[in-house]
C-alpha positions in Angstrom: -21.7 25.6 -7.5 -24.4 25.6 -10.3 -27.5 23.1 -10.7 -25.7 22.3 -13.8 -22.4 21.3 -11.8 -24.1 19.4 -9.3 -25.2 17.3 -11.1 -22.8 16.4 -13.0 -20.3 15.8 -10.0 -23.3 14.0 -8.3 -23.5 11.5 -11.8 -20.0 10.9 -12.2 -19.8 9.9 -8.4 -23.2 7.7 -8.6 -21.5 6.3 -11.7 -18.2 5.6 -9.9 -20.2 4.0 -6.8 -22.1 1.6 -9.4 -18.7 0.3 -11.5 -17.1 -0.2 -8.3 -20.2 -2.1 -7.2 -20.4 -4.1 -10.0 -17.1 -4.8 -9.9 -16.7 -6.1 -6.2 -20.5 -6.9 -6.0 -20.0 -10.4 -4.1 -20.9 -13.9 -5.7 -23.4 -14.7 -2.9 -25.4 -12.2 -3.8 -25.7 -12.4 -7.4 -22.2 -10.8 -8.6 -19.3 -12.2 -9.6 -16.5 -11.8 -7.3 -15.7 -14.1 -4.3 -14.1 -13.2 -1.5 -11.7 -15.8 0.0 -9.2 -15.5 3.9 -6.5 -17.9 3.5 -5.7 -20.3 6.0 -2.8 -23.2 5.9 0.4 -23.1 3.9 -0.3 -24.6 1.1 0.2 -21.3 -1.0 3.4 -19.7 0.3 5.2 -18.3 -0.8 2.7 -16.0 -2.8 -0.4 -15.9 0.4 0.4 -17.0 3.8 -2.6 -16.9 6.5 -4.7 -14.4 6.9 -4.1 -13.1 3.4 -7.3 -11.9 1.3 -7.9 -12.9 -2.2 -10.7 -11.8 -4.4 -11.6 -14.2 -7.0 -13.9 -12.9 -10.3 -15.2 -15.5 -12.4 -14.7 -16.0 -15.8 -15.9 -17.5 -19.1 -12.7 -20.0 -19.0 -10.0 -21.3 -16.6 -6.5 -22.5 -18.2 -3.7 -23.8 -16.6 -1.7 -21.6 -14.4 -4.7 -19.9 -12.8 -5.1 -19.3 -9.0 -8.9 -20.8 -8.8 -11.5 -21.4 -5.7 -13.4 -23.7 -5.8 -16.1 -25.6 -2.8 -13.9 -29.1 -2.1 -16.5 -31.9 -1.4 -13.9 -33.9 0.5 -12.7 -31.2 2.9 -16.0 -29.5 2.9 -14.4 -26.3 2.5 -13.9 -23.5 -0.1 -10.2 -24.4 -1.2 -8.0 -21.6 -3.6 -5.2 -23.9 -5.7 -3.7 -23.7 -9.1 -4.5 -25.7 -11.9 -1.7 -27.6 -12.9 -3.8 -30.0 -15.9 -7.1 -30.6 -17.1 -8.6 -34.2 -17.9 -12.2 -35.5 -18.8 -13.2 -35.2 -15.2 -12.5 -31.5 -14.6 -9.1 -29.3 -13.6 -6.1 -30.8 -11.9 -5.0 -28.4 -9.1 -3.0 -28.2 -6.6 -0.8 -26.0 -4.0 2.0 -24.3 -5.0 3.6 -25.5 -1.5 2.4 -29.0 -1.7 3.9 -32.2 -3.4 0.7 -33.9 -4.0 -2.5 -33.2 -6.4 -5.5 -32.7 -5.2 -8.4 -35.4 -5.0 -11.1 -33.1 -6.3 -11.3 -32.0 -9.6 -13.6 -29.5 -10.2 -15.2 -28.7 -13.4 -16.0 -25.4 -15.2 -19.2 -24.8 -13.6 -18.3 -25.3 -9.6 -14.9 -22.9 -10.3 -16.0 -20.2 -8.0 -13.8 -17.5 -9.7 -9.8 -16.8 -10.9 -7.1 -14.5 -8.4 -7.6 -11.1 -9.3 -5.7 -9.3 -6.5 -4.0 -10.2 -3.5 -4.6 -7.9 -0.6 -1.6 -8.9 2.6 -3.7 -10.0 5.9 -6.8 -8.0 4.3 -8.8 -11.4 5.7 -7.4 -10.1 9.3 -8.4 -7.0 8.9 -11.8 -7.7 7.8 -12.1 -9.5 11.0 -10.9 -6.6 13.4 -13.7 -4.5 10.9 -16.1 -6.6 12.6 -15.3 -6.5 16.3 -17.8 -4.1 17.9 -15.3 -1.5 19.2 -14.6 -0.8 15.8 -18.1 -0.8 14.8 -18.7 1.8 17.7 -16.1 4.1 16.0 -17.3 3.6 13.0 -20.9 4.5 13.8 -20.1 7.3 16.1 -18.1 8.9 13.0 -20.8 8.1 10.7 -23.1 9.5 13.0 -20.8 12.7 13.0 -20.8 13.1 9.6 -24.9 13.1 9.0 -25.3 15.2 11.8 -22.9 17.8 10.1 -24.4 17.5 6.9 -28.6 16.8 8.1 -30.6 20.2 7.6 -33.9 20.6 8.8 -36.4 20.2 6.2 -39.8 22.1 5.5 -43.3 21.0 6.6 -45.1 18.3 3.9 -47.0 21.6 2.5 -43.6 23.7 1.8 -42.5 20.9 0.1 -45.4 20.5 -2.2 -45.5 24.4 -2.8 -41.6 23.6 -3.6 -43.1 20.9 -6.5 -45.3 22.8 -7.9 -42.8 26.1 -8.4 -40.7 24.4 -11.3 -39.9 28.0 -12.6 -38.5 29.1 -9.5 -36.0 26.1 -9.5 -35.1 26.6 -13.0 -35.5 30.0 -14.4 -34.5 29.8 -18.3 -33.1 33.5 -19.0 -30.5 35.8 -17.6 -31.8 38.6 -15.7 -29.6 42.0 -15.7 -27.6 43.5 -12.8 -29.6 46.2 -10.7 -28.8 48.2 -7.9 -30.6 48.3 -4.7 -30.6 52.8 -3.6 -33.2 51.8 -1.3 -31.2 49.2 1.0 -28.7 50.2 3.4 -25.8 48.0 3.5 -24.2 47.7 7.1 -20.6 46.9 7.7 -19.8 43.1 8.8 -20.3 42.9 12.8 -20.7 40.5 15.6 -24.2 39.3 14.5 -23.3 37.9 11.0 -19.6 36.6 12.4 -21.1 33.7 14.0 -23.1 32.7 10.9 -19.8 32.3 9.4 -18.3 30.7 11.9 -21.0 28.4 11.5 -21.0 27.5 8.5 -17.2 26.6 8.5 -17.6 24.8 11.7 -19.6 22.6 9.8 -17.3 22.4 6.7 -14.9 21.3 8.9 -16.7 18.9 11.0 -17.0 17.1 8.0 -14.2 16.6 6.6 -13.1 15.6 10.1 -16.0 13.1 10.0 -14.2 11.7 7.0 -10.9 11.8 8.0 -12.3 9.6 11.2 -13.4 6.9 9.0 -10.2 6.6 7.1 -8.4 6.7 10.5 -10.5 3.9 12.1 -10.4 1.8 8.9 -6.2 2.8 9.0 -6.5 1.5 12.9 -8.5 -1.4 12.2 -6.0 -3.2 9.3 -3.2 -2.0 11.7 -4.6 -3.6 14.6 -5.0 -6.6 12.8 -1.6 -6.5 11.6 1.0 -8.8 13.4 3.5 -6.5 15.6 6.3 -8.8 14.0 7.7 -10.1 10.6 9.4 -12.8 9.4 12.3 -11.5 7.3 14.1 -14.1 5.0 17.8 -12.8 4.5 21.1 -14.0 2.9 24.6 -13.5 4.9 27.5 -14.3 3.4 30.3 -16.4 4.9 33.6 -15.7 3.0 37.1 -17.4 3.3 40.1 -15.3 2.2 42.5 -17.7 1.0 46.4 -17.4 0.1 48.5 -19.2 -1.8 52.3 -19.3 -1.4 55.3 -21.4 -2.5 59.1 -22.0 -1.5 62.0 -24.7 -1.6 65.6 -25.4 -2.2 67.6 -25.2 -5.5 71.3 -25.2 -6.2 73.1 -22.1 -6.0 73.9 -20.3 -9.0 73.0 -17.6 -11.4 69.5 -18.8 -11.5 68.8 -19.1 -7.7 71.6 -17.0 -6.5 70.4 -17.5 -2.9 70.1 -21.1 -3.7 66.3 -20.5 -2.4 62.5 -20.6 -4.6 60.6 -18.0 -3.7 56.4 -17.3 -3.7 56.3 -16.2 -7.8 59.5 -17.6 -9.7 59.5 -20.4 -12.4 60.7 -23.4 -10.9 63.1 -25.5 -12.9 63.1 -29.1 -12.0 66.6 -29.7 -12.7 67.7 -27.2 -10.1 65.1 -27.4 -7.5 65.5 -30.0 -4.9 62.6 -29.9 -2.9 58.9 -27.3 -3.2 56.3 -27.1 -0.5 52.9 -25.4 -1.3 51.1 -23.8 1.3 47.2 -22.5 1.8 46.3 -19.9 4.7 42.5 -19.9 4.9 40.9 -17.2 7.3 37.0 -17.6 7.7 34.8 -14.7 8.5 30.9 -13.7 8.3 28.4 -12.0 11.0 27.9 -13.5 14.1 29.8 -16.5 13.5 29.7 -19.6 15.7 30.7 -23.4 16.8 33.0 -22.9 13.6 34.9 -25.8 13.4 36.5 -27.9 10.4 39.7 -29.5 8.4 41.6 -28.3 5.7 43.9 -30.3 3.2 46.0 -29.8 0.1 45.8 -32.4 -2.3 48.2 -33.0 -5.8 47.5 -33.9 -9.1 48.8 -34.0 -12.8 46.2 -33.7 -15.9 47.5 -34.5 -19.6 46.6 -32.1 -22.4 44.7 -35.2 -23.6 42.6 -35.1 -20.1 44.3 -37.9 -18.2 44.7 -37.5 -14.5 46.9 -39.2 -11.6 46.9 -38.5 -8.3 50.0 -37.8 -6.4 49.6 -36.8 -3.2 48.1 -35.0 -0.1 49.3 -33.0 2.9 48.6 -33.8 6.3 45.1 -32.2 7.8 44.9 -29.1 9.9 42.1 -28.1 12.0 40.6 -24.5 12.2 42.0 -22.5 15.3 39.8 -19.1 15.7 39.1 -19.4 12.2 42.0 -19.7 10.8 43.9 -22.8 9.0 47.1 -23.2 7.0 47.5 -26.4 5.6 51.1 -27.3 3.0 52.1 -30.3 0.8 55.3 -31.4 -0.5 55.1 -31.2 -4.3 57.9 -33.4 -6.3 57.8 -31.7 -9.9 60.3 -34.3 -11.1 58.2 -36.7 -10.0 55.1 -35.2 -11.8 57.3 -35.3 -15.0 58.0 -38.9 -15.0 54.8 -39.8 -14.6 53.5 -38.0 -17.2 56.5 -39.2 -19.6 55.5 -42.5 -18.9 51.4 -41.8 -19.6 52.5 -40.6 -22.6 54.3 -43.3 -24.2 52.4 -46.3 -23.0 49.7 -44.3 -24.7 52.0 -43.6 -28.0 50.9 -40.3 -28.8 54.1 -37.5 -28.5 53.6 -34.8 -25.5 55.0 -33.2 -22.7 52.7 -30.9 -20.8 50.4 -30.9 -18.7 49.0 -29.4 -15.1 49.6 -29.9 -12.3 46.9 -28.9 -9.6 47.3 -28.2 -5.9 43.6 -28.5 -4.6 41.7 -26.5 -1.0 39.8 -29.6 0.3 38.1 -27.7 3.2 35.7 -29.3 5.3 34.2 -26.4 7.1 30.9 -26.0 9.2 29.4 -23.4 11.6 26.4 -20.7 12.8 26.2 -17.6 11.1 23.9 -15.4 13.0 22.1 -18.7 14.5 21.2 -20.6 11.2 24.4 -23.2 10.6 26.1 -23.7 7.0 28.8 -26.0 5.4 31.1 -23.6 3.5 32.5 -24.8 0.4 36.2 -25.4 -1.2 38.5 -22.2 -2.3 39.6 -22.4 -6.0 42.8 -24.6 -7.2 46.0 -23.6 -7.2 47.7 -24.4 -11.2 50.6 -25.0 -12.6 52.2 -25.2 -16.0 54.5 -28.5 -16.2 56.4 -29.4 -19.1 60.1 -31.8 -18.9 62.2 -28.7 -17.8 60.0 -26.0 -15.6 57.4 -26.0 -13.4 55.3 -21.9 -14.0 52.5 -20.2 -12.0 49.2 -20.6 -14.8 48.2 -17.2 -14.7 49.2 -14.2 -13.3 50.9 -14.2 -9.4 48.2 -11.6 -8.4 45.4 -13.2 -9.5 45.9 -17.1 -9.1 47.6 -17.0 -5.5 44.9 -14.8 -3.4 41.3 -16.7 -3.2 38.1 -15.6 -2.1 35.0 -18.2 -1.5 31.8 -17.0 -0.4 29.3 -19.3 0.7 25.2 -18.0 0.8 23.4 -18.6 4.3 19.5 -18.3 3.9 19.1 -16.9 7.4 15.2 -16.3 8.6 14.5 -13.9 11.5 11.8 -12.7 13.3 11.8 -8.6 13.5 9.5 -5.7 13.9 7.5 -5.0 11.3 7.6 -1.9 9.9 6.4 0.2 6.7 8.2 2.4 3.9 6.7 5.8 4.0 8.6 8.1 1.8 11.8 6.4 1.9 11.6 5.8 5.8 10.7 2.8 7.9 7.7 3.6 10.3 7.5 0.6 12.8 4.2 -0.6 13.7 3.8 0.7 16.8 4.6 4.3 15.8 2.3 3.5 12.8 -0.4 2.8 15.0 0.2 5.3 17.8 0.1 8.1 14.5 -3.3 6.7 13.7 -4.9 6.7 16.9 -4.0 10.2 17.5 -5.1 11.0 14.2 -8.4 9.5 15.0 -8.8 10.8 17.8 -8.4 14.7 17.1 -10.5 13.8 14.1 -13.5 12.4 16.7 -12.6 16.0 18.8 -12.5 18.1 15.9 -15.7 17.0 14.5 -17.8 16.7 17.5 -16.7 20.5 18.3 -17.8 21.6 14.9 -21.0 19.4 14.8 -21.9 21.2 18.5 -20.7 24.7 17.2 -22.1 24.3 13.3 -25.6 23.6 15.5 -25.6 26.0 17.8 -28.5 28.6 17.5 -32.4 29.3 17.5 -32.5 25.4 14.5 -35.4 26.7 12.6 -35.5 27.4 8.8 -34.3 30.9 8.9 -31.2 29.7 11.3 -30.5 27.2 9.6 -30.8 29.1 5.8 -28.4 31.6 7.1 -25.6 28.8 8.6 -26.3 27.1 5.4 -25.3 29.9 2.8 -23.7 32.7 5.0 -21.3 33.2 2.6 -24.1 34.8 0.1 -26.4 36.7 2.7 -25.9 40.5 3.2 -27.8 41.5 6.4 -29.6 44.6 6.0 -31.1 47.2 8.7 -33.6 48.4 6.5 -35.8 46.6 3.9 -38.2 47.9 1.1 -39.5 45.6 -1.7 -39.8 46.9 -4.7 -41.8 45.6 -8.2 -43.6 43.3 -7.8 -43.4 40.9 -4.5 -43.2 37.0 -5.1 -42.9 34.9 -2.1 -40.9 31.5 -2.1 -42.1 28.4 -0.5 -38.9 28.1 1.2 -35.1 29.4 1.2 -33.6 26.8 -0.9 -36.4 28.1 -3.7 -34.9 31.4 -2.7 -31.4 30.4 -2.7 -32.1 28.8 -6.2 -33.5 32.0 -7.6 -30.1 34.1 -6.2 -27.8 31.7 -7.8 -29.4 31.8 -11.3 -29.4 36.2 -11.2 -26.4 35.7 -9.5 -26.7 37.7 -6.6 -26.8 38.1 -3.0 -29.8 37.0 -0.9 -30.5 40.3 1.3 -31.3 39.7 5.4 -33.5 41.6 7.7 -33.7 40.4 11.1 -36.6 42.2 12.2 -38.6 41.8 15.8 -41.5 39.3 14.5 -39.6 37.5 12.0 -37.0 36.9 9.4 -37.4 38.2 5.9 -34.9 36.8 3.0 -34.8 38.9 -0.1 -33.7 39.3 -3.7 -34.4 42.0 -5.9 -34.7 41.8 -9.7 -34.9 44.7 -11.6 -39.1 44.9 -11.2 -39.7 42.1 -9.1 -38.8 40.8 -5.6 -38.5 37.4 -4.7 -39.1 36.8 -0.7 -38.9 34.1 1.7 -40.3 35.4 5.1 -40.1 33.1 8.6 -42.0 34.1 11.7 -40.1 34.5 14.7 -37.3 36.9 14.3 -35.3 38.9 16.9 -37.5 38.0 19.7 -36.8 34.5 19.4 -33.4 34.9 19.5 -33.3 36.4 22.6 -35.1 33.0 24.2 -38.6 34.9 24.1 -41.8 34.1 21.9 -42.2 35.7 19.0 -45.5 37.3 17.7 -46.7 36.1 14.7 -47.9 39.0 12.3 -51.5 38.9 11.6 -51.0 39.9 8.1 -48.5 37.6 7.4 -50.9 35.0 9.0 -53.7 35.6 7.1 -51.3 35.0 4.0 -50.3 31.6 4.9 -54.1 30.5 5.8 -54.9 31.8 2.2 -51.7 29.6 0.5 -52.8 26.8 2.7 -56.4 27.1 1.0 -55.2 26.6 -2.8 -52.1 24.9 -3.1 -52.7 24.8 -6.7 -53.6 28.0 -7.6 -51.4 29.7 -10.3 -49.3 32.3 -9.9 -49.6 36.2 -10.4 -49.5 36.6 -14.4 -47.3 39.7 -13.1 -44.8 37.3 -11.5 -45.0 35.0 -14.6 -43.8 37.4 -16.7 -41.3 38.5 -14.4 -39.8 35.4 -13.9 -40.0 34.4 -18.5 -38.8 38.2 -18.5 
């Protein structure tokens, strides 16, 4: 990654930081955005307890508005709708309550308007804040500096690294070269574990961060009632039947002298008709089902007058079950409407006549009890000579009345995850486990990313292994410059890009990159010796040039390695 890159991806992430800080910078600290846990009921259905809202103010509140607001009378911060507005201030009031409440708060004390609802995010704020989740959280956080801390340089490196601008910066290209002079090994045990290293430490942190989205996960989850109230609707149904029969003179229109279920019945021939109703009750888990049904008769006019004429006897429900019949006189029907019609004076003969399911039916369905309502009528066409089915047999004899039962249940709550439900106990089991190997896998790449001599050449070659080609045999060549530190060094490799060359030698660690006439080192006492747990011996050259840096920190460079560097 380039300096240009950087830090542009280290803007637009400052920049995202600060909008989201603004945004959800709290009111009690000079933002505008208010953070309120629900308690009570006064808000279902929308927020039940332990809900989160987050309230941002704004210029004006109208009717309709979810608002908080600091009641005087309860002496608590209280989130209502406003419902009206007077001289005094806003009119609010639950959603769930029946009743207004007393204060009425005015522009000014509004505290801020809904702006998301966030389910039992006030619950899991609170299990945020028990210590064993601090613990986790700390121990992670601590993970993921330790992955990501270098070692810095000494006070004096780092003003030698101020006071080098051109190293850190250099303005022109530089052409390729080639090094005749540097033998190139192949890639064996001693640079492997650099490597190994350095990803060790890539991956300890993005295990680090994949703790602290586990233990936020296992903290809202935690919090997170194992149970949920589920609000469903079962449907009771009754499956009705009508069906007909009586007696009629024997002849060629009832050659079997009988009416059956389906044919027009003529009131001259038929002697006697009896209308029956089977009505079969079902629905899940039904119990205590218990009730009464009845058929009652009745004639309407065209002109919309009505008479009653008659009812069956009443019939209880056996198993579910109940067929109830009544005697219907269609001669009788006729005469009474003859007679409506000429007290009133207006001509007309027909009318309906109406056999009608009074069902009085009651019950549990799956615990939550239910009054099921009355199957459709039964109608006939009735004029002076025939009584006719109104409609077709299929459609008017066969009933089916469905009656809604709100039933409210208490289940294990689960979540949708691609289409599946994930109860809460696997949910939580999956995130614990995740944490877990997260905490594993990061500690094992902290220890292993850290593991080594931990001084600046160590750490430079952990750091940036995947640029360093270790050499057995080092000759600078042009001019020599040397860096205040590695980074200065790694700097100057990636703007030739090129490879930063390693010699391990006996006394200490010399870091290289070759220009075309000039040769840019970084050299750190210590070297082979110290790897192998024994002292190293400082070179007294090398010595002498450090007391002479240390001398004049401000003294110019080379003109030599100026015009190198502007070359």
């Amino acid at each position: 990654m380039t300096a240009a890159s950087r830090v542009a991806s280290t803007s637009a992430v400052v920049a995202l930081v600060l909008a989201t800080m603004w945004l959800f910078w709290p009111l009690a600290l000079g933002g505008g955005t208010t953070y309120v846990t629900t308690y009570g009921q006064s808000m279902e259905p929308q927020f039940s307890a332990g809900d989160l809202a987050v309230l941002s103010s704004a210029s004006t509140y109208s009717v309709g508005d979810v608002v908080a607001y600091r009641s005087e009378s309860l002496d608590a911060v209280v989130m209502h709708r406003i419902v009206a507005a007077d001289t005094d201030g806003f009119v609010t009031q639950g959603d769930n309550n029946s009743w207004l409440d007393e204060d009425r708060p005015t522009q000014e004390e509004v505290l801020g308007r809904l702006f998301v609802r966030i389910p039992q995010g006030g619950k899991a704020l609170e299990a945020l804040g028990s210590p064993w989740v601090l613990a986790v959280v700390g121990l992670a956080a601590s993970l993921v500096l330790g992955s990501t801390r270098r070692k810095g340089g000494s006070s004096r490196a780092r003003a030698l690294r101020r006071r080098l601008p051109a190293l850190r910066a250099p303005s022109l290209s530089v052409p390729a070269f080639s090094v005749p002079s540097v033998s190139l090994p192949q890639v064996s045990g001693g640079s492997l574990p650099m490597l190994v290293r350095a990803r060790a430490r890539q991956v300890a942190l993005g295990a680090a961060a994949v703790a602290l989205l586990a233990t936020v996960g296992a903290a809202v989850l935690v919090a997170v009632p194992s149970t949920e109230t589920v609000e469903d609707t079962l449907q009771v149904s009754q499956q009705g039947r009508f069906s007909y029969a009586g007696t009629a003179e024997r002849g060629t229109t009832y050659p079997t002298g009988a009416v059956a279920t389906g044919d027009t019945v003529w009131t001259r021939l038929a002697t006697g008709l009896t209308v029956s109703y089977e009505d079969t009750v079902s629905g899940p888990d039904l119990a205590d089902v218990r009730g009464a049904l009845r058929l009652d008769v009745s004639v309407q006019a065209a002109d919309g007058w009505s008479a009653y004429l008659g009812s069956g006897p009443v019939v209880g429900f056996t198993d579910g079950v109940a067929t109830a019949s009544v005697d219907v006189d269609a001669a009788r029907a006729a005469e009474v409407l003859s007679r409506h019609y000429a007290e009133v004076g207006v001509p007309g003969s027909s009318a309906t006549l109406t056999v009608t399911p009074t069902v009085a039916l009651a019950g549990t369905a799956r615990g939550t009890a239910f009054e099921a309502a009355s199957p459709a009528d039964l109608d006939f066409t009735l004029d002076p000579t025939a009584l006719r089915l109104a409609g077709d047999p299929d459609a008017v004899l066969a009933t089916t009345t469905d009656t809604a039962v709100p039933v409210t249940a208490v289940a294990p709550r689960s979540f949708d995850v691609l289409g599946l439900a994930v109860p809460v106990g696997v949910a939580r089991a999956g995130v614990l486990a995740v944490l877990a190997l997260a905490l594993l896998t990061a500690a094992a790449g902290a220890v292993l990313g850290r593991s080594g001599r931990g001084d600046a050449a160590d750490e430079f070659l952990v750091r940036h292994a995947d640029r360093i080609v270790p050499v057995t045999a080092f000759a600078p060549g042009g001019t020599v410059i040397d860096v205040s530190d590695a980074e200065s060094l790694r700097r100057v490799a990636e703007r030739f890009d090129t490879v930063v060359l390693h010699h391990a030698a006996a006394e200490e660690d010399v870091f290289a990159v070759r220009d075309v006439d000039a040769t840019y080192r970084f050299v750190v006492p210590g070297g082979a010796e110290a790897r192998r747990g024994r002292p190293p011996v400082p070179a007294p050259s090398r010595a002498r040039r450090s007391a002479a840096a240390e001398e004049d920190l401000t003294a110019p460079l080379p003109p030599v390695a100026l015009r190198t560097l502007l070359a």
